[in-house]
N, C-alpha and C positions, 0 to 999 in steps of 0.2 A: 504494500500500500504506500502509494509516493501522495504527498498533499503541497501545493504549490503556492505561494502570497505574496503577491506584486507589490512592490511601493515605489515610491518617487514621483508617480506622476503630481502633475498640478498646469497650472499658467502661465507660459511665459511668454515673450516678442518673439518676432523672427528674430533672427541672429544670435538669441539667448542658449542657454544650455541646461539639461536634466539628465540628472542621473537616474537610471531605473534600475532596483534590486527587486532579487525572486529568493525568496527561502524557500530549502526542500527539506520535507521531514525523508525521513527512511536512509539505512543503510546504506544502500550501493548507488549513494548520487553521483560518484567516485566513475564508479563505469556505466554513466548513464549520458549520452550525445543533450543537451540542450539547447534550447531555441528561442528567440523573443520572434512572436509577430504580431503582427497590426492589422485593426479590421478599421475603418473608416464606413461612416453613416451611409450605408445602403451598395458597398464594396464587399469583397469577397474578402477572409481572411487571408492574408499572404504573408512569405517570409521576409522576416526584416534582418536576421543575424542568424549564424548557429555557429556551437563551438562544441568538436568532439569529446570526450572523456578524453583523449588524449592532448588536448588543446587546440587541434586544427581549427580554425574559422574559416567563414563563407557569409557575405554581405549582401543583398542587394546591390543591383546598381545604381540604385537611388539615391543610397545613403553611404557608400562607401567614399571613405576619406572623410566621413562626419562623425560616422557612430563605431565605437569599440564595444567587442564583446570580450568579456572575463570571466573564469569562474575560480571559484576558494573553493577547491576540497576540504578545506578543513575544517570553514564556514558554511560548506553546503549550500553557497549560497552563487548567482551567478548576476551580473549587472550589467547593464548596456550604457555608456556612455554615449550621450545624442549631445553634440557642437554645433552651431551654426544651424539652428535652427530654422526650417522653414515652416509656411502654411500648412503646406501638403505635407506636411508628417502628421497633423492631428489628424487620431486616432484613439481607439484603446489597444493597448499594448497588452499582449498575454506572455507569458511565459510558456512553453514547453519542454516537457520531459519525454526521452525517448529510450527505453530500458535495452539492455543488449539483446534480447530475445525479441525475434520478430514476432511470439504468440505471446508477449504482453503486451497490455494496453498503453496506449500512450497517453501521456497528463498533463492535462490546464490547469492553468492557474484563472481567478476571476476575473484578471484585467484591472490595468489599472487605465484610467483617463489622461490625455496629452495632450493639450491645447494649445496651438502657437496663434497667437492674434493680437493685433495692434490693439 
């Protein structure tokens, strides 16, 4: 059982910056691939970052050269740094967990809110 809880969201300009963290409760967060994505008002969910248990990343090309993915094994914890904020990143931002077994399920978090506006 993986349980996933976004923070960081809030308010800011364009150009501004936020930090986004995901706590994972369970064991083997360790060897478990994670993921932030974005669903925007009446858009499809998509990927915005992933970082493997081994640390590899993979970006959008949206947001690459603005947002860092990181994860703390030891905090269990993984965070997206968003710089230079634009419009078009507000969204809600989820977190996801993807376990090394293709026959588990995979895990959301409940989002958190991203608002960039003047």
């Amino acid at each position: 059982q993986v349980q996933l809880v976004e923070s960081g969201g809030g308010l800011v300009q364009p150009g501004g910056f936020l930090r986004l963290s995901c706590a994972a409760s369970g064991s083997i967060f360790s060897i478990m691939d994670m993921g932030w994505y974005r669903q925007a008002p009446g858009k499809q969910r998509v990927l915005v970052a992933r970082i493997s248990s081994g640390g590899s990343t993979n970006y959008a090309d949206s947001v690459k050269g603005r947002f860092t993915i990181s994860r703390d094994n030891a905090k269990n914890t993984v965070s997206l740094q968003m710089n230079s904020l634009k419009p078009e990143d507000t969204a809600v931002y989820y977190c996801n967990a993807v376990p090394p077994i293709t026959t588990m399920s995979t895990y959301w978090g409940q989002g958190t809110q991203v608002t960039v506006s003047s």
